[in-house]
N, CA and C of each residue as an Amber inpcrd file, in Angstrom:
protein
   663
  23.5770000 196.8520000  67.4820000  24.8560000 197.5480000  67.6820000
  25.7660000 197.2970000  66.4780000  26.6360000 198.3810000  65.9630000
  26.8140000 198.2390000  64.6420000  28.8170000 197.5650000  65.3920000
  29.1330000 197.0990000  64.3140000  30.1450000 196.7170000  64.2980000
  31.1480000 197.4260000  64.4950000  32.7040000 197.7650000  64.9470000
  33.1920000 198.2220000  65.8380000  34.9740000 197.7640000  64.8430000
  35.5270000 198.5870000  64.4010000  36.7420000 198.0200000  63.9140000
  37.6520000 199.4000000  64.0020000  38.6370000 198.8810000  64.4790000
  40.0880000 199.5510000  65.7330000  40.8960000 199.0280000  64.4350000
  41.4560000 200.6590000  63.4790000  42.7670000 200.1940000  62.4650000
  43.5290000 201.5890000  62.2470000  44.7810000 201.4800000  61.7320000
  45.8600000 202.4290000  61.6580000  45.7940000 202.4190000  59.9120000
  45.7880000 204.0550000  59.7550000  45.7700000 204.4720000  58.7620000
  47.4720000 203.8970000  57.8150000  47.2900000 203.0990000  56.7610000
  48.0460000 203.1460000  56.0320000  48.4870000 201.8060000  56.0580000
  47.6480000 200.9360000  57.4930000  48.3290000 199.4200000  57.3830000
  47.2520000 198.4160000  56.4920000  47.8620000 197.8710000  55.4900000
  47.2600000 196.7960000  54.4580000  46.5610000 195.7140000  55.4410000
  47.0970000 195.4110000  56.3790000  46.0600000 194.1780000  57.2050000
  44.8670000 194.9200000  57.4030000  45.0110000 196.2210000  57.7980000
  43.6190000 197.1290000  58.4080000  42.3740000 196.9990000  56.9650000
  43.4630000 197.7780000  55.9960000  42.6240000 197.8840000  54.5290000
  41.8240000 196.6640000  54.5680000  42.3020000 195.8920000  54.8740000
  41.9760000 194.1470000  53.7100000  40.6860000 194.2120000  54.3490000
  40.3940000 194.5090000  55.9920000  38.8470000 194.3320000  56.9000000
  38.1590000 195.1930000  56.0730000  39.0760000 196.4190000  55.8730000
  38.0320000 197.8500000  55.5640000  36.9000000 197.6190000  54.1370000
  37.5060000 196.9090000  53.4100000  37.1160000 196.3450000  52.3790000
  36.3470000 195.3260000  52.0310000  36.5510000 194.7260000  52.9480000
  35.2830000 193.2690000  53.5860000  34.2290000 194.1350000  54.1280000
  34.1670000 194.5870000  54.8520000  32.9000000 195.4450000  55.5570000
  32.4040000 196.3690000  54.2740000  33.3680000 196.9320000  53.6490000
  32.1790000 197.4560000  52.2200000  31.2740000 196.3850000  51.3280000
  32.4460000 195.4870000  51.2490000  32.2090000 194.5040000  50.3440000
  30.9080000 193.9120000  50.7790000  30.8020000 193.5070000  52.0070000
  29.3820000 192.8950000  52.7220000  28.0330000 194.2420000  52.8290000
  28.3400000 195.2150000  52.7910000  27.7700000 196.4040000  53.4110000
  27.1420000 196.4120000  54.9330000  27.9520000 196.0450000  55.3810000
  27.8540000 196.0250000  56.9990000  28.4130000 197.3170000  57.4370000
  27.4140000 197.9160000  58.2760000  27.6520000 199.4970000  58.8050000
  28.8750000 198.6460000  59.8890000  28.8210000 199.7910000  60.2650000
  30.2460000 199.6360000  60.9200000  30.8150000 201.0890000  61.4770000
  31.3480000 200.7300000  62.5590000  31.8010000 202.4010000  63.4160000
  33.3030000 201.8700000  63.2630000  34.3700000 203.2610000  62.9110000
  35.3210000 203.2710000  62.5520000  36.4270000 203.7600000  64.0420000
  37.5520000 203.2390000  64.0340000  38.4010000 204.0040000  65.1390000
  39.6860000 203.5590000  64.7830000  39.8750000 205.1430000  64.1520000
  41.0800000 205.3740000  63.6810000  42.3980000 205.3980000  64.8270000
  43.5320000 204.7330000  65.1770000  44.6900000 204.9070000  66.0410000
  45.4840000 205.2360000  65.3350000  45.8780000 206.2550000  65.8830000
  47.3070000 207.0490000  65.4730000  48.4280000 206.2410000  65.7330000
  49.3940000 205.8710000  65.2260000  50.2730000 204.8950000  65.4530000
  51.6290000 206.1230000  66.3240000  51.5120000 207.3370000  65.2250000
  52.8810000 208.6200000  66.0220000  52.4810000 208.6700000  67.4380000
  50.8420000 208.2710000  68.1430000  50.9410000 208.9080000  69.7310000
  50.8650000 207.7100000  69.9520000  51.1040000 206.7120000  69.5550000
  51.2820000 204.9380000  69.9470000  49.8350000 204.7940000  70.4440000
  48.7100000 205.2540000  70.3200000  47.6210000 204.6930000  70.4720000
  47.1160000 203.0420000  70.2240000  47.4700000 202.3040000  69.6800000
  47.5650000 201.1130000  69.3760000  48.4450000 200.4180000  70.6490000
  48.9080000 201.1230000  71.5170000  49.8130000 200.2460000  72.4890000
  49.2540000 200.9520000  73.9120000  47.9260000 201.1770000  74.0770000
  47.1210000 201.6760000  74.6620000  46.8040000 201.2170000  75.3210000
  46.7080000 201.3390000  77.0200000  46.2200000 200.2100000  77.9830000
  44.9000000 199.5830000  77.3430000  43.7260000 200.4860000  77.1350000
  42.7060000 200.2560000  76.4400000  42.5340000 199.2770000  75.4040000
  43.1150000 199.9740000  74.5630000  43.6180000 198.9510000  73.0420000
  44.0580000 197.7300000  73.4960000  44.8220000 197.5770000  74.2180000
  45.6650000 196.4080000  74.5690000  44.7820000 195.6070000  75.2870000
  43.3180000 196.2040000  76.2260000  42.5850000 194.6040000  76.8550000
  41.9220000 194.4360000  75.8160000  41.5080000 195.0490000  74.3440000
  40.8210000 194.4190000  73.4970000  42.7350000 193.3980000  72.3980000
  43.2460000 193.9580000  72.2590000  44.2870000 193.1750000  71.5950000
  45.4320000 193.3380000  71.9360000  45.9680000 192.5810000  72.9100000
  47.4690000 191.7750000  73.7600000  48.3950000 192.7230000  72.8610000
  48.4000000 192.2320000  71.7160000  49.3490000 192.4100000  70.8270000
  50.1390000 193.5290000  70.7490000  48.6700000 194.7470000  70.6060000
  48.9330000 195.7160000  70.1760000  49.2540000 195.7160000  68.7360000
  48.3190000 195.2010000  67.6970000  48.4020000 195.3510000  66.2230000
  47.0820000 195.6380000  66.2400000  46.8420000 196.0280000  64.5310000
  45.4630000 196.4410000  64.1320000  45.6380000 195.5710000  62.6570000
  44.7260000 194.8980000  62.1220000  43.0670000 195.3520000  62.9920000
  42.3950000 194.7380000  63.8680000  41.4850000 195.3660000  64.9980000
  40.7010000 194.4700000  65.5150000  39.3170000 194.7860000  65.3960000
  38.6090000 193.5650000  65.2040000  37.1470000 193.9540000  65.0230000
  36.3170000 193.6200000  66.6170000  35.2780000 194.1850000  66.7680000
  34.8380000 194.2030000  68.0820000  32.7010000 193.9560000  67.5400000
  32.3290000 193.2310000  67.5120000  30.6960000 192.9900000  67.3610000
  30.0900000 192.7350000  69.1420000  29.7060000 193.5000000  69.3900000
  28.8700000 193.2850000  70.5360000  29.9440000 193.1790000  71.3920000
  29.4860000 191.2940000  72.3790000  31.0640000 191.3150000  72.8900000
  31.9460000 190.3050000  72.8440000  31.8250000 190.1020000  71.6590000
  32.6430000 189.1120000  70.8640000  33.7910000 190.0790000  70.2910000
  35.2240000 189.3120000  70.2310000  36.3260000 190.8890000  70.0750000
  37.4080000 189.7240000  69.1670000  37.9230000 189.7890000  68.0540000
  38.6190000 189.3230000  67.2830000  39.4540000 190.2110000  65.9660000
  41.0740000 189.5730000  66.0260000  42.0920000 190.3160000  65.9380000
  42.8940000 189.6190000  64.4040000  43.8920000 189.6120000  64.2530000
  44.1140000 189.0060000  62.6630000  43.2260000 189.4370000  61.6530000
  43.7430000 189.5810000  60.3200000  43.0050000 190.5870000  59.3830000
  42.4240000 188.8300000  58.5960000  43.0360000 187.8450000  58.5010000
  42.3720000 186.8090000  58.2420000  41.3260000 186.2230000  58.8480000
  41.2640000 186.0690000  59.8080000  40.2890000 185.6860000  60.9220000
  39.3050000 186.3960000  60.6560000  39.5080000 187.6400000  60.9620000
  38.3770000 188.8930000  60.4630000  37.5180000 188.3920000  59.4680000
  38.8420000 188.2870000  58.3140000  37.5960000 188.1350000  56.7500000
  36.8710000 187.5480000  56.8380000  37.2560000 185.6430000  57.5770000
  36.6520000 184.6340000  57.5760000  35.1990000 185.2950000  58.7000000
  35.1600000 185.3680000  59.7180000  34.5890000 186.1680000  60.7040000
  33.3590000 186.9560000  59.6090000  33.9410000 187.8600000  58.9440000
  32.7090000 188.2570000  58.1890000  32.2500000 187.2630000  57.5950000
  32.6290000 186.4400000  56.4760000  32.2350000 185.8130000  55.6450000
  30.8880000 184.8030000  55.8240000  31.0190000 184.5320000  57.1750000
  30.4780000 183.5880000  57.8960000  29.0040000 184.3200000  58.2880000
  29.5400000 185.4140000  58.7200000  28.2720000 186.4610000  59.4540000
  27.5060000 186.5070000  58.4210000  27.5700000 187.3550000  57.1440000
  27.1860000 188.0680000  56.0910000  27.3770000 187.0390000  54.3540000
  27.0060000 186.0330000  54.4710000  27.8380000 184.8290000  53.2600000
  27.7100000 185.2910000  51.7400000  26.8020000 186.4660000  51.5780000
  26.6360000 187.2010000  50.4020000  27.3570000 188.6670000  50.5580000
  28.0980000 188.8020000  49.3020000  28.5670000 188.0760000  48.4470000
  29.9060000 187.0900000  48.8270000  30.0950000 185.7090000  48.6480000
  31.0690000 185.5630000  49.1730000  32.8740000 185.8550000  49.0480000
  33.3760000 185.6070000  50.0370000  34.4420000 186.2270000  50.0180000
  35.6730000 184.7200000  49.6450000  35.1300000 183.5840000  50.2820000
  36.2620000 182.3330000  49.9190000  35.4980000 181.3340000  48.9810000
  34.9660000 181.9300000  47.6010000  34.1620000 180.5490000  46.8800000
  32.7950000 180.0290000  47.2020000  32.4790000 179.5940000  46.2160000
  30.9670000 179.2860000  46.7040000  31.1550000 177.7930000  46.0220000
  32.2230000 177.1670000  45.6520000  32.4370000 175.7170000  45.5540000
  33.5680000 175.2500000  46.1720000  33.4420000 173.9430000  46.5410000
  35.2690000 173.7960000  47.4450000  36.6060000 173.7620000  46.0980000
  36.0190000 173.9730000  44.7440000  37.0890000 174.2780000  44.1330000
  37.9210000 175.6000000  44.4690000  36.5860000 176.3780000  43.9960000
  36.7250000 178.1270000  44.2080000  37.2430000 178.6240000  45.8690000
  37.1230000 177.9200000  47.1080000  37.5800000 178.1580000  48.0150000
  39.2550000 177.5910000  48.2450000  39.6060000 176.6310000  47.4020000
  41.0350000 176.2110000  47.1550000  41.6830000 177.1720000  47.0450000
  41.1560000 177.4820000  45.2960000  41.5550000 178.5260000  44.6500000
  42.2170000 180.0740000  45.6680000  40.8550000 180.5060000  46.2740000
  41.1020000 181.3840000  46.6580000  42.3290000 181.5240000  47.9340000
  42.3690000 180.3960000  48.5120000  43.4340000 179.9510000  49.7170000
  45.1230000 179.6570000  48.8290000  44.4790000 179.4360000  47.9100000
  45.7640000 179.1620000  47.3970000  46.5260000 180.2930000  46.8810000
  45.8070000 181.6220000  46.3190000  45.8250000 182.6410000  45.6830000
  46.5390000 183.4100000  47.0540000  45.6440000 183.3350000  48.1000000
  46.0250000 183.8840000  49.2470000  47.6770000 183.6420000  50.5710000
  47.8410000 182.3920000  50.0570000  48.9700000 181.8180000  50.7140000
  50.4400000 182.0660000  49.9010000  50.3030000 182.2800000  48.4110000
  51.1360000 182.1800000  47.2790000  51.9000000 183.4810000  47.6240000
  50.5180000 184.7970000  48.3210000  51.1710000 185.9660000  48.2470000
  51.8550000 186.0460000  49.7050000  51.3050000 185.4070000  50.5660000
  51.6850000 185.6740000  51.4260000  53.0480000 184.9970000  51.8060000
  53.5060000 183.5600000  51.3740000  54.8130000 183.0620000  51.2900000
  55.7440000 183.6210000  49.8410000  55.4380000 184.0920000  49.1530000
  56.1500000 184.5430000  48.2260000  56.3910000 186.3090000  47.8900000
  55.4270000 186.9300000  48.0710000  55.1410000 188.1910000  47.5960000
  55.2810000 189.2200000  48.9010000  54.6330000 188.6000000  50.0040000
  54.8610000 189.7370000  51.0200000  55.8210000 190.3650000  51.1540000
  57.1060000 189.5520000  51.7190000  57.7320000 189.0590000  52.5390000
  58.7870000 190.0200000  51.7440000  59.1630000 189.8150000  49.8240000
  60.1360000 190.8260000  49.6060000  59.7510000 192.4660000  49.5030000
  58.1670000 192.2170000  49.3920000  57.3480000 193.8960000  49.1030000
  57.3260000 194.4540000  50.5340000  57.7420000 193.7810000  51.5940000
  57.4100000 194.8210000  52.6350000  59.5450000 195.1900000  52.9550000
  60.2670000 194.4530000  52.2590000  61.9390000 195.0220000  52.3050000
  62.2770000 195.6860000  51.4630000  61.3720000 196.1560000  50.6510000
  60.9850000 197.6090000  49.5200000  60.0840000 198.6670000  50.2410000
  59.2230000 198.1480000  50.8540000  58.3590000 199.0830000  51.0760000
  58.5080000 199.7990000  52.3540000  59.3090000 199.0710000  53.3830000
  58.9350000 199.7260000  54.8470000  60.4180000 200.8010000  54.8700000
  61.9390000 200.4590000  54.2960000  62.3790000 201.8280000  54.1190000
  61.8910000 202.8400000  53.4130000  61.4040000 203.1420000  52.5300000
  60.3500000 204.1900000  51.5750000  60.2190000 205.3460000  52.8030000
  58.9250000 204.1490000  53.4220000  58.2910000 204.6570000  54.2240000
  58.8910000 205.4530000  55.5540000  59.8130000 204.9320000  56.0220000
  60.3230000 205.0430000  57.1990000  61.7340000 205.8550000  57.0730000
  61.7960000 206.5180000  55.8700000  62.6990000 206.8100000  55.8220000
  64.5790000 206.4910000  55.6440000  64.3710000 204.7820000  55.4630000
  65.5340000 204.7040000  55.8980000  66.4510000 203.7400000  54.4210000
  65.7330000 203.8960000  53.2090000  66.1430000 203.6550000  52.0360000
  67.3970000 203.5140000  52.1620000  68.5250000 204.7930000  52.5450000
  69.6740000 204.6510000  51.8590000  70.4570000 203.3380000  52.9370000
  70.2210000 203.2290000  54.4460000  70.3300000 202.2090000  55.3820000
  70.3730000 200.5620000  54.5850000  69.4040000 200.7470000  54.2420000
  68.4380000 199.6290000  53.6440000  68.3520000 199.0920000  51.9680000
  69.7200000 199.9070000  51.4400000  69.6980000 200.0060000  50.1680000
  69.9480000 198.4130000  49.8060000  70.7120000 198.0570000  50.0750000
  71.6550000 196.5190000  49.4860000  70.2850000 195.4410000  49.9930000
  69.2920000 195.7390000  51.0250000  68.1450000 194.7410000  51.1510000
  67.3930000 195.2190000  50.1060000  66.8980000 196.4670000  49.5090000
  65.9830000 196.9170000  48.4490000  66.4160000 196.1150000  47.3820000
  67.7270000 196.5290000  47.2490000  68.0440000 195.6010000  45.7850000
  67.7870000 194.4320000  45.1830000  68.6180000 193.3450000  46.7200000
  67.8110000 192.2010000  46.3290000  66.0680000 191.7290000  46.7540000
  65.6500000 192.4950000  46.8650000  64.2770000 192.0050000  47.1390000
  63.4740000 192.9060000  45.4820000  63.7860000 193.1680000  45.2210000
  63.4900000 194.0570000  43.6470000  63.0410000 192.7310000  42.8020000
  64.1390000 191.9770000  42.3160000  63.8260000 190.9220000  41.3460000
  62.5580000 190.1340000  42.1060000  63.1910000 189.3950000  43.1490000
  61.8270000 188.6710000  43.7570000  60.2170000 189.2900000  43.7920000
  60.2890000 190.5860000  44.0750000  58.6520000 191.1700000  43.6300000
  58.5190000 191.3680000  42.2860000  59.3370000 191.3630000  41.3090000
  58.8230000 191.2610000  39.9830000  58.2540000 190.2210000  39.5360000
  59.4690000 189.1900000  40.4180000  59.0180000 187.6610000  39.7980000
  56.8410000 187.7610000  40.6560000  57.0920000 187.8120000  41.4020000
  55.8310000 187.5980000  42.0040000  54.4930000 188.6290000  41.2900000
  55.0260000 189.9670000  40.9980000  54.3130000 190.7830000  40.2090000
  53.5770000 190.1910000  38.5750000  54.9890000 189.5240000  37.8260000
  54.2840000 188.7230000  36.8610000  53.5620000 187.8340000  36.8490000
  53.3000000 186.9920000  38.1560000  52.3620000 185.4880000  38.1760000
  51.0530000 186.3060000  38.6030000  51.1950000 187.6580000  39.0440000
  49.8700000 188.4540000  39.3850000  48.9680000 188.5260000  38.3000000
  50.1990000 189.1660000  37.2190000  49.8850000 189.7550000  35.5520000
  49.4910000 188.6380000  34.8650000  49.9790000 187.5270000  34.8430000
  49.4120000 186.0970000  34.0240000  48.1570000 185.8470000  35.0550000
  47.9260000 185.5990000  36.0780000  46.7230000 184.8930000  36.7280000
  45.4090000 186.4090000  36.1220000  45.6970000 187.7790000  36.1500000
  44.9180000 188.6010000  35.9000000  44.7590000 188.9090000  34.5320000
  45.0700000 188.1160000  33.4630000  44.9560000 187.6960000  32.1910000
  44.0220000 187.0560000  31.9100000  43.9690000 185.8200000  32.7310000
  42.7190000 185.1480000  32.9350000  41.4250000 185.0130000  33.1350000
  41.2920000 186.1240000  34.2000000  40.1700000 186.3780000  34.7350000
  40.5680000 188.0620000  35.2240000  38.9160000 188.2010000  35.5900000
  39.1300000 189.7560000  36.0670000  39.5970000 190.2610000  36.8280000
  39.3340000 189.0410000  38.0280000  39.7080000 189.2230000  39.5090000
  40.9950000 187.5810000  39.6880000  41.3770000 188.0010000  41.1870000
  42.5970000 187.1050000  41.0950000  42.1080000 185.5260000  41.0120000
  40.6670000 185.3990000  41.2140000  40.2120000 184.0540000  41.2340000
  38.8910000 183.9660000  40.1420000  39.2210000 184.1370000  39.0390000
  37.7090000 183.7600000  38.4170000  37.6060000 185.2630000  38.1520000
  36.4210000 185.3850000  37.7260000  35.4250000 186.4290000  37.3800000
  34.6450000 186.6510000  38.5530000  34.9440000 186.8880000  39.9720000
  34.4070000 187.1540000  40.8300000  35.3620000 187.7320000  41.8820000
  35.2130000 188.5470000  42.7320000  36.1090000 189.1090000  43.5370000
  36.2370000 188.2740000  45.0670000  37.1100000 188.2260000  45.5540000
  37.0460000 187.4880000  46.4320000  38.3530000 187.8340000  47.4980000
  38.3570000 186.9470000  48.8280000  39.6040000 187.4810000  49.8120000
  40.6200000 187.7510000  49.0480000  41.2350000 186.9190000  48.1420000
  42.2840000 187.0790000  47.3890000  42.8680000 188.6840000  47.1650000
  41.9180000 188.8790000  46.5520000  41.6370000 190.3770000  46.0660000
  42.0630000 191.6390000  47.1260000  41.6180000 191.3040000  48.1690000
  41.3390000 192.1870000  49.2600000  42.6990000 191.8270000  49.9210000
  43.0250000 190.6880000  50.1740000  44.6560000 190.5380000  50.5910000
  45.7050000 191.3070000  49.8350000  45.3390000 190.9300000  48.6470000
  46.8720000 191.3980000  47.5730000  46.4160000 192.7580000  47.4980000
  45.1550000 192.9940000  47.2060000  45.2110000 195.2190000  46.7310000
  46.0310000 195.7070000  47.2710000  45.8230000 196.0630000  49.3810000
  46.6960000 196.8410000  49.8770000  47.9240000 196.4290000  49.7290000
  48.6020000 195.3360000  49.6100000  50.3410000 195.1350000  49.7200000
  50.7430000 195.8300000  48.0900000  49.7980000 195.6880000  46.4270000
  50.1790000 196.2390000  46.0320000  50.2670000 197.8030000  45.3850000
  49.3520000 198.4710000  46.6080000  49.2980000 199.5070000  46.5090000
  50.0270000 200.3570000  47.4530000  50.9350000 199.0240000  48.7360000
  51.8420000 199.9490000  49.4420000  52.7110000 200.2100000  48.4920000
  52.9200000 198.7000000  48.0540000  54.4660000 198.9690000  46.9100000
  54.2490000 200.5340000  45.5120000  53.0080000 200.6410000  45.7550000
  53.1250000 201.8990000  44.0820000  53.4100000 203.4180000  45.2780000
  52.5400000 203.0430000  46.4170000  53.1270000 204.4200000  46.7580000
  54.6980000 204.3120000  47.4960000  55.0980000 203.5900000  47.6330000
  56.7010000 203.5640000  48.0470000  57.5390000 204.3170000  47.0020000
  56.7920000 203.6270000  45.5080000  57.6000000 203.6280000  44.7980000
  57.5940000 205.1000000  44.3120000  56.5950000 206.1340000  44.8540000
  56.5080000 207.4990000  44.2000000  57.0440000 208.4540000  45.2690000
  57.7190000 207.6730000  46.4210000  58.5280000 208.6620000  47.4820000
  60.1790000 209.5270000  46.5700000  59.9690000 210.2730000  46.9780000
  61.2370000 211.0190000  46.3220000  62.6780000 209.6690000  46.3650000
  62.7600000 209.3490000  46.9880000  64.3240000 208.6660000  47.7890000
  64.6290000 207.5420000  46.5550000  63.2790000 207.2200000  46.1050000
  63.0510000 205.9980000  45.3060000  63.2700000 206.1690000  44.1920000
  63.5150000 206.9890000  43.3260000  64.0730000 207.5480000  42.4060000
  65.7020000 206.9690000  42.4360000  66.4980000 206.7610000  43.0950000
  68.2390000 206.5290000  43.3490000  67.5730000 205.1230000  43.0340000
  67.2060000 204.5680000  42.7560000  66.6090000 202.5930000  42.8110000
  65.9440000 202.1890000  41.6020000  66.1830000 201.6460000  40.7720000
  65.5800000 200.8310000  39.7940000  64.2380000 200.3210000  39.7310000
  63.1190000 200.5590000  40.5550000  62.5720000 199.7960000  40.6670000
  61.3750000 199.2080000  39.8580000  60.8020000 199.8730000  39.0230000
  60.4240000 199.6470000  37.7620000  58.6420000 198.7300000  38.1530000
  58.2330000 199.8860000  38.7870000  56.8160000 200.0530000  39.4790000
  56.0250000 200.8460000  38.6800000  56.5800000 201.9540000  38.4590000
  55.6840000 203.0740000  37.8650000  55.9020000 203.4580000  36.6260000
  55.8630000 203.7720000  35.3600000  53.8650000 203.8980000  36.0880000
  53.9430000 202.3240000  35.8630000  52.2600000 201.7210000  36.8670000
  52.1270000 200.6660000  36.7510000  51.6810000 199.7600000  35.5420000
  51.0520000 200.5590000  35.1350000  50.4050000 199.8500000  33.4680000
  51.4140000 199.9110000  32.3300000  52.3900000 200.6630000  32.2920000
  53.5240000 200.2700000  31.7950000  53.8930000 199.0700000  31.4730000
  54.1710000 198.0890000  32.6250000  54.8290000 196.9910000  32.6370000
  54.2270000 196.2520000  33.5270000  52.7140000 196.5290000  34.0390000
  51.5760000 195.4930000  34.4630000  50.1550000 196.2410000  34.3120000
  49.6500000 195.9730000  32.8310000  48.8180000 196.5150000  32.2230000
  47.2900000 196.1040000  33.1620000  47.3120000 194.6630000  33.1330000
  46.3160000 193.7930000  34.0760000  46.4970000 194.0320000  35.5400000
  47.5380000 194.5890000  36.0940000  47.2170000 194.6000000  37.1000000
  46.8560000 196.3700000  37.5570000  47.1980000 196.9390000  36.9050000
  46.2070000 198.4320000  36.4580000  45.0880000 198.1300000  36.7600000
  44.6130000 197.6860000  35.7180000  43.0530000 197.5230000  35.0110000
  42.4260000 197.0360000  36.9170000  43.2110000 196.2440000  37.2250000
  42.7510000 195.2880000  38.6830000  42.2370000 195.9490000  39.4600000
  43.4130000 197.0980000  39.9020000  43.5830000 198.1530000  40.8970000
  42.3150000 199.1030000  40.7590000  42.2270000 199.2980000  39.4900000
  40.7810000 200.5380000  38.9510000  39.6410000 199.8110000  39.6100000
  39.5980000 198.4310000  39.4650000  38.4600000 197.8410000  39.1910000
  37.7220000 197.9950000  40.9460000  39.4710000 197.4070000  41.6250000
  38.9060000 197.3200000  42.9520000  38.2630000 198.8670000  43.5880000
  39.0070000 200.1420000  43.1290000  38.6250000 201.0930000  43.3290000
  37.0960000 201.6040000  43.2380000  36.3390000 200.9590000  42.1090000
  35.5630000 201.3190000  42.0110000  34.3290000 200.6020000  42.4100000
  34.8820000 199.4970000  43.7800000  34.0080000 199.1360000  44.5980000
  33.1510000 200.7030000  45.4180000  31.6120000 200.0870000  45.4170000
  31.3630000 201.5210000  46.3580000  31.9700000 200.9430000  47.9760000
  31.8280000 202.1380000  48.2740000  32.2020000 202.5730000  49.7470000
  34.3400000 202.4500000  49.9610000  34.8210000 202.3060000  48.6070000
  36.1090000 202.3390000  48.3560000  36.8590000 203.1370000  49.4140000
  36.2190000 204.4710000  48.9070000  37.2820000 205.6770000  49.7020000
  36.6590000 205.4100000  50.9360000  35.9430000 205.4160000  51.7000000
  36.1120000 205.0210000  52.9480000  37.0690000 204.0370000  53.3770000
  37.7450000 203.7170000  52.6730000  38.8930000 202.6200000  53.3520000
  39.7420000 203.0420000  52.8790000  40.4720000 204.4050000  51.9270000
  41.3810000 204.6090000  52.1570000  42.3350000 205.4420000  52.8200000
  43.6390000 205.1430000  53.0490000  44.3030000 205.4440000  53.8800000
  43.9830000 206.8620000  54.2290000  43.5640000 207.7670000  55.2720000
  43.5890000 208.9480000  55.5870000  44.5870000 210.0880000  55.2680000
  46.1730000 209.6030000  56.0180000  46.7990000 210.4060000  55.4500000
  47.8060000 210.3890000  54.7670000  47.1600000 209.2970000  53.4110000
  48.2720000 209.2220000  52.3420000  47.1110000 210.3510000  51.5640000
  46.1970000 210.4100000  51.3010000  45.2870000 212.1470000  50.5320000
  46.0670000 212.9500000  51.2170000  46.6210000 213.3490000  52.2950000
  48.0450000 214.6470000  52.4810000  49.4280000 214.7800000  52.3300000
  49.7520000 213.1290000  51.7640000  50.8440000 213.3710000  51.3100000
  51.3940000 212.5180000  50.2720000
């Protein structure tokens, strides 16, 4: 029975699984929830995940939720190629790579990114502003660590990778919404003024089975 993963088009926790399951080449059956008919808050949905977030992965009848858990979850199943190091240096590394973004980098890219999205920029203007400098600062330790190496840990791709892509590819398409234009924000183009982290973005793209994980209906708009 092939693997079973419940995600909403356009959410970066969903991506990060979608990308592990290429990355491993584990088939896998897809189920897309519409978030506009609240499908995700679905009696259904809800006895596989309380929460009501995505993603959840479902193998047989084993059923597990968090986009971290997940990775680890694969990693474990499928250990080639790995996803956290194949030395306890390289698994530091990669935890460390992974925690840096998530206490530092998320946190101001999603008070840029979720008015964009939601429409509510001009509401939300005086939080955009100051959260601007703080993702630059975090954007450059991206650009120096991807100086280094190809990928965010070494010359090998790893969770790291798969965490940070989608958050910084919500932030490039935020940044190409009309509204975003009235804002400084000094995203685009990206190789402009993060040449390495271009080069990053291509690279991850041209994992196979890529476009299958991306967002559905950001190709319509």
């Amino acid at each position: 029975m092939a693997i079973e993963v419940f995600w909403g088009s356009g959410s970066q926790y969903a991506w990060r699984v979608l990308l592990a399951l290429e990355v491993k080449r584990l088939p896998y059956e897809s189920h897309v929830l519409q978030f506009s008919k609240r499908e995700h808050k679905a009696p259904e949905y809800l006895a596989l995940n309380p929460r009501g977030r995505v993603p959840t992965l479902r193998d047989g009848n084993f059923v597990l939720s968090e986009s971290l858990a997940i990775l680890a979850y694969l990693d474990r199943k499928v250990p080639e190629p790995p996803l956290f190091g194949r030395t306890p240096e390289e698994t530091g590394q990669v935890w460390r790579a992974i925690s840096e973004y998530l206490s530092y980098l998320d946190g101001p890219a999603f008070e840029v990114v979720r008015p964009f999205f939601f429409g509510e920029s001009a509401k939300k203007a005086d939080a955009i502003r100051v959260a601007i400098p703080k993702v630059h600062d975090e954007l450059g330790r991206l650009e120096a660590a991807l100086a280094r190496g190809s990928w965010l840990v070494g010359d090998a791709l790893s969770a790291a990778d798969l965490v940070v892509y989608p958050g910084v590819m919500s932030l490039v398409r935020a940044a190409s919404k009309p509204d975003a234009a009235s804002f400084d924000l000094g995203v685009l183009p990206l190789g402009a003024r993060y040449p390495q982290i271009e080069a990053w973005t291509q690279q991850v793209e041209r994992l196979p089975g890529y476009d299958r994980t991306y967002p559905p209906h950001w190709r319509q708009a």
